[in-house]
C-alpha positions as CSV (number, residue, x, y, z in Angstrom):
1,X,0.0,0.0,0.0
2,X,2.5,2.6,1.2
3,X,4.8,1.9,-2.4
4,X,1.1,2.1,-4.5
5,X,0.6,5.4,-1.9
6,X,4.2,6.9,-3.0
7,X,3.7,6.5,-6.5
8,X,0.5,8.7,-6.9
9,X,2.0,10.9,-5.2
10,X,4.9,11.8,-7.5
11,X,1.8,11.2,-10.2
12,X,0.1,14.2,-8.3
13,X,3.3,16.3,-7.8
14,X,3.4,16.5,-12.1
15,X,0.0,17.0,-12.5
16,X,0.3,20.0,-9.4
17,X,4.1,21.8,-10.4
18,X,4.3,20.9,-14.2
19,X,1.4,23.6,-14.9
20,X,2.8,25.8,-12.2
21,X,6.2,26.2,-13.9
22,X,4.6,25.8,-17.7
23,X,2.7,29.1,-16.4
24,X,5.5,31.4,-15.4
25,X,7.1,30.7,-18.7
26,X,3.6,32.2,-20.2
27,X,3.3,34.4,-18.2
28,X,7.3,36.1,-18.7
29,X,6.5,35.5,-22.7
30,X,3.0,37.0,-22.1
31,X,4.9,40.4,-20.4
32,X,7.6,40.9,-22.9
33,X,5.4,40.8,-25.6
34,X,3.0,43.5,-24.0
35,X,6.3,45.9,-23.2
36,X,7.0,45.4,-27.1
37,X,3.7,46.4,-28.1
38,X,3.7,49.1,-25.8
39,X,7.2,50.7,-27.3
40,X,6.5,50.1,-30.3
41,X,2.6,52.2,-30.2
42,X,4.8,55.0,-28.5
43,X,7.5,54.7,-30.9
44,X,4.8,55.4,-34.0
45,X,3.1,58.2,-32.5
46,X,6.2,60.1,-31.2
47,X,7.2,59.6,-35.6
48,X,4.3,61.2,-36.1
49,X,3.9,63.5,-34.1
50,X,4.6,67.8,-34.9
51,X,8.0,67.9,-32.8
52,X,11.3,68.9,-34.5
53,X,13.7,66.4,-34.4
54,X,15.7,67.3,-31.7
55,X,12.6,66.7,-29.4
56,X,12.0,63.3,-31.4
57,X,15.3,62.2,-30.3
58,X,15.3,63.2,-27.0
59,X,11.9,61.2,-26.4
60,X,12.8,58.2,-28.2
61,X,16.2,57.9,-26.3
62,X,13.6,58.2,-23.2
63,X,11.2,55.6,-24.4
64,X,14.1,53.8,-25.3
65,X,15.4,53.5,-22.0
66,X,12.0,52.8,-20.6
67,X,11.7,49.8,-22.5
68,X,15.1,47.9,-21.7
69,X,13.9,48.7,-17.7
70,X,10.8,47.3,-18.1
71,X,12.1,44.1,-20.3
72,X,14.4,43.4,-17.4
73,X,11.9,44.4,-14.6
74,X,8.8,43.2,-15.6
75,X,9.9,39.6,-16.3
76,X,11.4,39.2,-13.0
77,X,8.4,40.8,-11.3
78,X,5.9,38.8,-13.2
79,X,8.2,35.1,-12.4
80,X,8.6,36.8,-8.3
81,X,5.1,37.3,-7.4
82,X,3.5,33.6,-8.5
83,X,6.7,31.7,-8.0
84,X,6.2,33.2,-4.3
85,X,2.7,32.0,-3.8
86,X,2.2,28.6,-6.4
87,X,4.7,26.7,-5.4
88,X,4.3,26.5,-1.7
89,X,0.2,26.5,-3.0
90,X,0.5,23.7,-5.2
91,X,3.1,21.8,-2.3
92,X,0.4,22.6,0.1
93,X,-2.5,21.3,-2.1
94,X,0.1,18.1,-2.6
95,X,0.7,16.9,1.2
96,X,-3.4,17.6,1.7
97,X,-4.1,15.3,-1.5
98,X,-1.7,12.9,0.6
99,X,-3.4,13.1,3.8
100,X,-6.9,13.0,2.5
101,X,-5.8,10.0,0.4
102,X,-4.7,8.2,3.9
103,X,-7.5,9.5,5.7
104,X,-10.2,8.4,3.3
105,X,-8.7,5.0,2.9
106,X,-8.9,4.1,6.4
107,X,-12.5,5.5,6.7
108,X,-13.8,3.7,3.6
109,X,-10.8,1.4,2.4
110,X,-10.3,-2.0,2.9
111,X,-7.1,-1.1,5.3
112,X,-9.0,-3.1,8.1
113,X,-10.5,-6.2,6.4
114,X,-6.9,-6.9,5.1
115,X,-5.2,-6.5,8.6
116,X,-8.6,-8.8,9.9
117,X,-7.7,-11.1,7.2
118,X,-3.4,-10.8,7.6
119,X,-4.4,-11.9,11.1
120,X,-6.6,-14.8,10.8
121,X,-4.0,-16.0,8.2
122,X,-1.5,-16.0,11.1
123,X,-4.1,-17.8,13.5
124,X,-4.1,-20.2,10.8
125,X,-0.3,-21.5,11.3
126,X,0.3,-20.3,14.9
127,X,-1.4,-19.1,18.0
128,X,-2.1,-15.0,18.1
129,X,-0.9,-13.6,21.4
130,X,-3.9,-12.5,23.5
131,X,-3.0,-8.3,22.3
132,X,-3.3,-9.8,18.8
133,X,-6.2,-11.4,19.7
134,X,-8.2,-8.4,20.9
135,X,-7.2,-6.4,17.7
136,X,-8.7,-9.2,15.6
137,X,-11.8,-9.1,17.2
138,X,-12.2,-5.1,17.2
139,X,-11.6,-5.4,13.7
140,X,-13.9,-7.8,12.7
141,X,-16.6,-6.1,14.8
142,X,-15.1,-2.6,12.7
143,X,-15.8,-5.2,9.4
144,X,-19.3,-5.7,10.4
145,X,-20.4,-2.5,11.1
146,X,-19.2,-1.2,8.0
147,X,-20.5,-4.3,6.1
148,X,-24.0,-5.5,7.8
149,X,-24.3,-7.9,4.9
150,X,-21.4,-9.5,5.4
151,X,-22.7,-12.1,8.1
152,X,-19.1,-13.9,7.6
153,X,-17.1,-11.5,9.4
154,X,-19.9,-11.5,12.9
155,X,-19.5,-15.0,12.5
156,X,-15.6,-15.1,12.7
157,X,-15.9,-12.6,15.8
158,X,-18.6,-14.3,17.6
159,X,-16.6,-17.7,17.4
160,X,-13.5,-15.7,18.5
161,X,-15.4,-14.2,21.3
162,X,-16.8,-17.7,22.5
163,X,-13.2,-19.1,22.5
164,X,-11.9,-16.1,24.5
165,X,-14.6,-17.0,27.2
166,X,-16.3,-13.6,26.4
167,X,-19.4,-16.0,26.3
168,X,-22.4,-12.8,26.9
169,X,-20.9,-11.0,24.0
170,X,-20.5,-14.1,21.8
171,X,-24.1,-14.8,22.5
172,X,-25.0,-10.8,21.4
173,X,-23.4,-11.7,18.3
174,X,-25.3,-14.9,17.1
175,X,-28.6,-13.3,17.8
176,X,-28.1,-10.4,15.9
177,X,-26.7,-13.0,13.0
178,X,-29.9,-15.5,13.3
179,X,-32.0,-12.4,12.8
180,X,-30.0,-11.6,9.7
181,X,-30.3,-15.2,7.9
182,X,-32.4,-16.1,5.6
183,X,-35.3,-18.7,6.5
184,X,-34.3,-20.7,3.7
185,X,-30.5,-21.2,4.8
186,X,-31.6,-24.1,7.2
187,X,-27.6,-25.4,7.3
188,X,-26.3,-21.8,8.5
189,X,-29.3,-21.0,11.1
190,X,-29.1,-24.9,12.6
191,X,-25.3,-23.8,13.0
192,X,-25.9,-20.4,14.3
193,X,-28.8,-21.6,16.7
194,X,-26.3,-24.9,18.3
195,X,-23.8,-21.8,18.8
196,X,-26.1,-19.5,20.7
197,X,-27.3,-21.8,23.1
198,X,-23.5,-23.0,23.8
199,X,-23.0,-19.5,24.4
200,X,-25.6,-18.5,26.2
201,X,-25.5,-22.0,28.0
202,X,-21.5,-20.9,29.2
203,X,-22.5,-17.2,30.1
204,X,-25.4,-18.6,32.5
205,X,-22.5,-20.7,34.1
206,X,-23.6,-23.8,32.6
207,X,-27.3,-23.5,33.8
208,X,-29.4,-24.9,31.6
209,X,-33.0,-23.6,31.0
210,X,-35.9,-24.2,28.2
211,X,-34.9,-21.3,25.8
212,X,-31.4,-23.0,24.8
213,X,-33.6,-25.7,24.7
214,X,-35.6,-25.4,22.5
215,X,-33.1,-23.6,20.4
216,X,-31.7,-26.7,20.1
217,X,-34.6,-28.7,19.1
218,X,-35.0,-26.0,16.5
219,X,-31.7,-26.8,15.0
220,X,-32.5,-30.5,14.7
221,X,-35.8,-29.8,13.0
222,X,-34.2,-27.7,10.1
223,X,-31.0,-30.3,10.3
224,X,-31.6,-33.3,11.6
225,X,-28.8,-35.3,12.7
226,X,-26.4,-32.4,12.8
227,X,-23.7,-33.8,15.3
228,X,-23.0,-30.5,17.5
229,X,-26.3,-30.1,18.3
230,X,-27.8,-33.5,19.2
231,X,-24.4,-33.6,22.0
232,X,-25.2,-30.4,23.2
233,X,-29.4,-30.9,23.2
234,X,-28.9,-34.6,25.1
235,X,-26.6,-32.7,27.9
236,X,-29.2,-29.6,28.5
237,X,-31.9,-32.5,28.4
238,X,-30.1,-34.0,31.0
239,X,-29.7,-30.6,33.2
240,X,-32.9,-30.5,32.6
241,X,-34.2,-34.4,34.1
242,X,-35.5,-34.8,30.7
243,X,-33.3,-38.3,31.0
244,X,-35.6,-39.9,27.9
245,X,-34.9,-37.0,25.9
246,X,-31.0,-37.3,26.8
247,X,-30.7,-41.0,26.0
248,X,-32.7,-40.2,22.3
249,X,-30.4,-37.4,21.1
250,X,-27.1,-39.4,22.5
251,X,-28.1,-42.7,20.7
252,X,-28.5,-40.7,17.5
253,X,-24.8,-39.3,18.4
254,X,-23.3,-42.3,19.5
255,X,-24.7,-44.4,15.9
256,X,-23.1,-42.3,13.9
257,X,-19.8,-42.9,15.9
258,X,-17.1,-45.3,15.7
259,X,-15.4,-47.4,18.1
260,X,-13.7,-44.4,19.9
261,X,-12.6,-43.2,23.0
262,X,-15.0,-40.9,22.9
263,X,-18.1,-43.0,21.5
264,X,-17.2,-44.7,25.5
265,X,-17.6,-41.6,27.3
266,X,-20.8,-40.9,25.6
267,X,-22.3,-44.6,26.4
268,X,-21.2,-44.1,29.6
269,X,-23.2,-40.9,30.0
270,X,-26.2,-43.1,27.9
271,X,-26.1,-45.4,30.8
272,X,-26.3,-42.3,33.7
273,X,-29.5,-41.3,31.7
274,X,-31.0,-44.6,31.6
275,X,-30.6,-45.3,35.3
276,X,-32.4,-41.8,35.5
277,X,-35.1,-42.9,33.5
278,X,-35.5,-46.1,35.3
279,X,-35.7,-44.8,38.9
280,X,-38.9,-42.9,37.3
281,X,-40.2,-46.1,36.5
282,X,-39.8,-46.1,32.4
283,X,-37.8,-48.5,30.6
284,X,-34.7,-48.6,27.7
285,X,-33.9,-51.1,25.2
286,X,-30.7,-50.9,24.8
287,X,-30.0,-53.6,22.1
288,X,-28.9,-50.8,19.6
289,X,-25.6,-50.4,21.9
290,X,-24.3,-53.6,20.4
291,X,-21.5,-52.6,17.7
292,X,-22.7,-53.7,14.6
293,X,-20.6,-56.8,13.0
294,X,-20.2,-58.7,9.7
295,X,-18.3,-61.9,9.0
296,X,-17.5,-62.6,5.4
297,X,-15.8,-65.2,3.7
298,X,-14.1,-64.2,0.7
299,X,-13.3,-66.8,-1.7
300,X,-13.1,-66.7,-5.6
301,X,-14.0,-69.1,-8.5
302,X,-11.4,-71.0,-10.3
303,X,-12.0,-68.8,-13.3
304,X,-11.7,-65.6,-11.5
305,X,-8.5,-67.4,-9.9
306,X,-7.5,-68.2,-13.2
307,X,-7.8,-64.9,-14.9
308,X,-6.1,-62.5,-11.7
309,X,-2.5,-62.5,-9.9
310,X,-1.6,-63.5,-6.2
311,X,-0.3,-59.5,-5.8
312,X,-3.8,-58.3,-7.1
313,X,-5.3,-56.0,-4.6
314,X,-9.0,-57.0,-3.3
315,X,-11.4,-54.5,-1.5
316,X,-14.2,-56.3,1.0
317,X,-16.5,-53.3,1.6
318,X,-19.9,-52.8,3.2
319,X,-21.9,-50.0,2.0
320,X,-25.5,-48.3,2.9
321,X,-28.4,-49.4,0.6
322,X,-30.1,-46.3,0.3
323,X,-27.5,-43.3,1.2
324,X,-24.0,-41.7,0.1
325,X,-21.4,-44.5,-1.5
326,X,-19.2,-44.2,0.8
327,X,-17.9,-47.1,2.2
328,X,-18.9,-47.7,5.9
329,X,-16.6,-50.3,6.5
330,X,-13.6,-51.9,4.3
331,X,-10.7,-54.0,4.5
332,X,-7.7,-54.4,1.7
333,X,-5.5,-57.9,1.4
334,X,-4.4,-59.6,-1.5
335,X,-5.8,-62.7,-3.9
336,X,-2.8,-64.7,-2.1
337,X,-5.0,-64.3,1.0
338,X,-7.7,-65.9,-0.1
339,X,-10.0,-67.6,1.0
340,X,-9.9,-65.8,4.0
341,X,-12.8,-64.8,6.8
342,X,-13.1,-61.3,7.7
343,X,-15.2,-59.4,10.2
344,X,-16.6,-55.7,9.0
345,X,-17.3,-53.1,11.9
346,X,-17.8,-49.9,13.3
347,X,-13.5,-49.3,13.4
348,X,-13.3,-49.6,9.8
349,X,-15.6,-46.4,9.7
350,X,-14.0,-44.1,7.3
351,X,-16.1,-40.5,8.3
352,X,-18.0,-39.6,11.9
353,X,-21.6,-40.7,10.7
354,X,-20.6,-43.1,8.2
355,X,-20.6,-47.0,9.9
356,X,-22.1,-50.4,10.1
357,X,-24.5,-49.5,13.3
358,X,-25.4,-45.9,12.0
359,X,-27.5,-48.3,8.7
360,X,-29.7,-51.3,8.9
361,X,-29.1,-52.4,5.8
362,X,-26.2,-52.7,3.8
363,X,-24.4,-54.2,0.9
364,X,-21.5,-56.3,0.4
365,X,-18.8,-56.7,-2.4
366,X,-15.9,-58.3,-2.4
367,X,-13.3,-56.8,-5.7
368,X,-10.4,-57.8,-6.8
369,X,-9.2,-54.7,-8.1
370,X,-6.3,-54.7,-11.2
371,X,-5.6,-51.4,-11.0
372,X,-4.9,-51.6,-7.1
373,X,-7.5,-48.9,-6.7
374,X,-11.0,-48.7,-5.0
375,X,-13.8,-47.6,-7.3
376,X,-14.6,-50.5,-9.9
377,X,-13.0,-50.4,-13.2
378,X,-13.6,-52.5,-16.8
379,X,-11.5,-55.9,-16.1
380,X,-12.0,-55.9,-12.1
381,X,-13.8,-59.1,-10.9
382,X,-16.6,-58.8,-8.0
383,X,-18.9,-60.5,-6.0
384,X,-22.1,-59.0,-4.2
385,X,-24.5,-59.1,-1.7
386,X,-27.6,-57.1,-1.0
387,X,-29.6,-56.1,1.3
388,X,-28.1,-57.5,4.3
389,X,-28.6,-56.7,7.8
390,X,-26.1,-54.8,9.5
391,X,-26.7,-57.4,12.8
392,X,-26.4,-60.1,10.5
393,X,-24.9,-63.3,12.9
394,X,-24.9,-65.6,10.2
395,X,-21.5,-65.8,8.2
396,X,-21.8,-64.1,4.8
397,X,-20.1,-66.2,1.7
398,X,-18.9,-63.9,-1.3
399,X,-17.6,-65.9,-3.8
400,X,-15.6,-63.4,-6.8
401,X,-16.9,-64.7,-9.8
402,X,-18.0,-61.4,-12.5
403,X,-16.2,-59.9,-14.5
404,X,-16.9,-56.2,-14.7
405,X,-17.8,-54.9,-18.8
């Protein structure tokens, strides 16, 4: 900025002193040829007028000296008096082009969304010391104002604010941005909804009451599933006894979870919740806390054994039958492995969401894959199964045996 800054200036300082000094040159040209018209008007009429010549003389050598005084005079004066007051004019007009220039820039530039930006950028690779910290969110909350629209740049600040434990002003924040999205961004208000009632839940000093609630319940309805806010709805359930309510929001959480350290914490509060419920005389099935397992057998037919090498790469996979194709379980070995039993489960999981217990019912292929890669290509051979139970007990036989077109 302060090079870009630099140069229009010196673009400035031409446009300001070029036509100060092209003007004293007219205006010392404009002077000497006025004296010369002047002389020359005198010299005519003194020719013509009555005197005798010895009066002539005497008043041309007069006029004659007039002129070289004012040829000499008259320039200099002309060049002194504007030469006094343009250039320190046209310096002054200069350094208050500058200042404006700066001035303006900061008022309506983008001077603070780039340091808000050169910031966040640094958060990005290292931790911003707690002065650095403050700046960024006085800027953003500078950004904001000055762009209401911009809902990105609240956002940033009210996360910031939330992780700097200034949990009442984070909460201000994701109100005002709640009011400002549109009904039909369902993803962005489930979002903005979990967030305010974490915040407002941490500025009450973890006192739960309805209002974050039902925020909560809110967010589900427009995104259901959304992982943030069924753990944070199942622990304000719990502050609030609704133990039932708990246990529902935590299974959905725990499903979608693999066999984790943390999937055990959360069954362990499951099981607090369910001894709560019990003491009020209800009961829970808890047969969907059983981690989901397949055995296969993998074996191939002698033509498929014929036609493929012991090093050739084979992929036993289990994916949903109605959802993303994504596997939610798989296992890689080799044709020299085969036959061979293996056992699919919730530790294969590739994404949080994405296992054997989070879908009833599932397919199964077995490929032996030529290219050693996953997705099927022309010349792999495969076997599959589907639907099949993703609490199947029975072993599964896959026998490789078609050839893929």
């Amino acid at each position: 900025m302060i090079w870009a800054l630099l140069l229009l200036s010196l673009l400035l300082l031409m446009f300001l002193l070029v036509p100060v000094w092209h003007r004293e040159k007219a205006d010392d040209r404009y002077q000497s040829e006025e004296n010369l018209r002047l002389y020359q008007e005198r010299t005519d009429e003194l020719a013509a007028s009555d005197l005798d010549e010895e009066q002539k003389q005497a008043l041309q050598l007069e006029l004659d000296r007039e002129f070289l005084a004012s040829s000499g005079n008259a320039g200099r004066q002309a060049v002194a008096s504007p030469a006094r007051y343009r250039w320190p004019v046209a310096l002054a007009l200069l350094l208050f082009s500058v200042a404006g220039t700066v001035l303006l820039y900061q008022q309506w530039g983008a001077a603070n969304e780039l340091r808000a930006t050169e910031l966040l950028e640094k958060a990005s690779q290292v931790e911003l010391t707690q002065p650095e910290r403050s700046e960024l969110i006085e800027r953003l909350a500078a950004a904001g104002q000055k762009q209401p629209g911009n809902i990105e740049w609240n956002y940033l600040r009210g996360r910031l604010l939330n992780a700097n434990g200034d949990f009442a002003q984070a909460a201000e924040v994701f109100a005002d941005i709640l009011v400002a999205l549109p009904e039909e961004a369902t993803a962005d208000r489930a979002a903005t909804m979990t967030l305010l009632a974490q915040a407002r839940f941490f500025a009450a000093d973890q006192k739960a009451d309805n209002g974050m609630y039902q925020l909560l319940k809110d967010a589900l309805a427009l995104t259901p599933g959304y992982r943030q806010a069924l753990g944070m709805a199942g622990m304000l359930a719990f502050e609030l006894k609704d133990y039932q309510g708990a246990v529902n929001y935590w299974r959905q959480l725990w499903l979608g979870m693999g066999d984790s350290p943390e999937a055990q914490m959360l069954a362990q509060g499951i099981l607090r919740a369910v001894e709560h419920v019990r003491e009020q005389g209800g009961e829970v099935d808890l047969s969907w806390m059983k981690r989901s397992e397949i055995k296969v057998l993998v074996d191939l037919s002698a033509e498929a054994k014929a036609a493929v090498d012991p090093a050739d790469t084979v992929f036993v996979l289990a994916r949903a039958v109605s959802g993303p194709p994504m596997p939610l379980a798989v296992q890689k070995l080799t044709v020299a492995q085969l036959p061979q039993v293996i056992t699919l489960s919730d530790a294969q999981a590739m994404a949080p969401g994405m296992n054997l217990s989070s879908h009833e019912q599932v397919a199964l292929v077995a490929r032996i894959s030529k290219s050693g890669q996953p997705m099927p290509q022309s010349g792999d051979w495969q076997a599959e199964q589907s639907p099949v139970s993703n609490h199947e007990e029975n072993l599964i036989k896959l026998t490789i045996s078609d050839l893929l077109p």
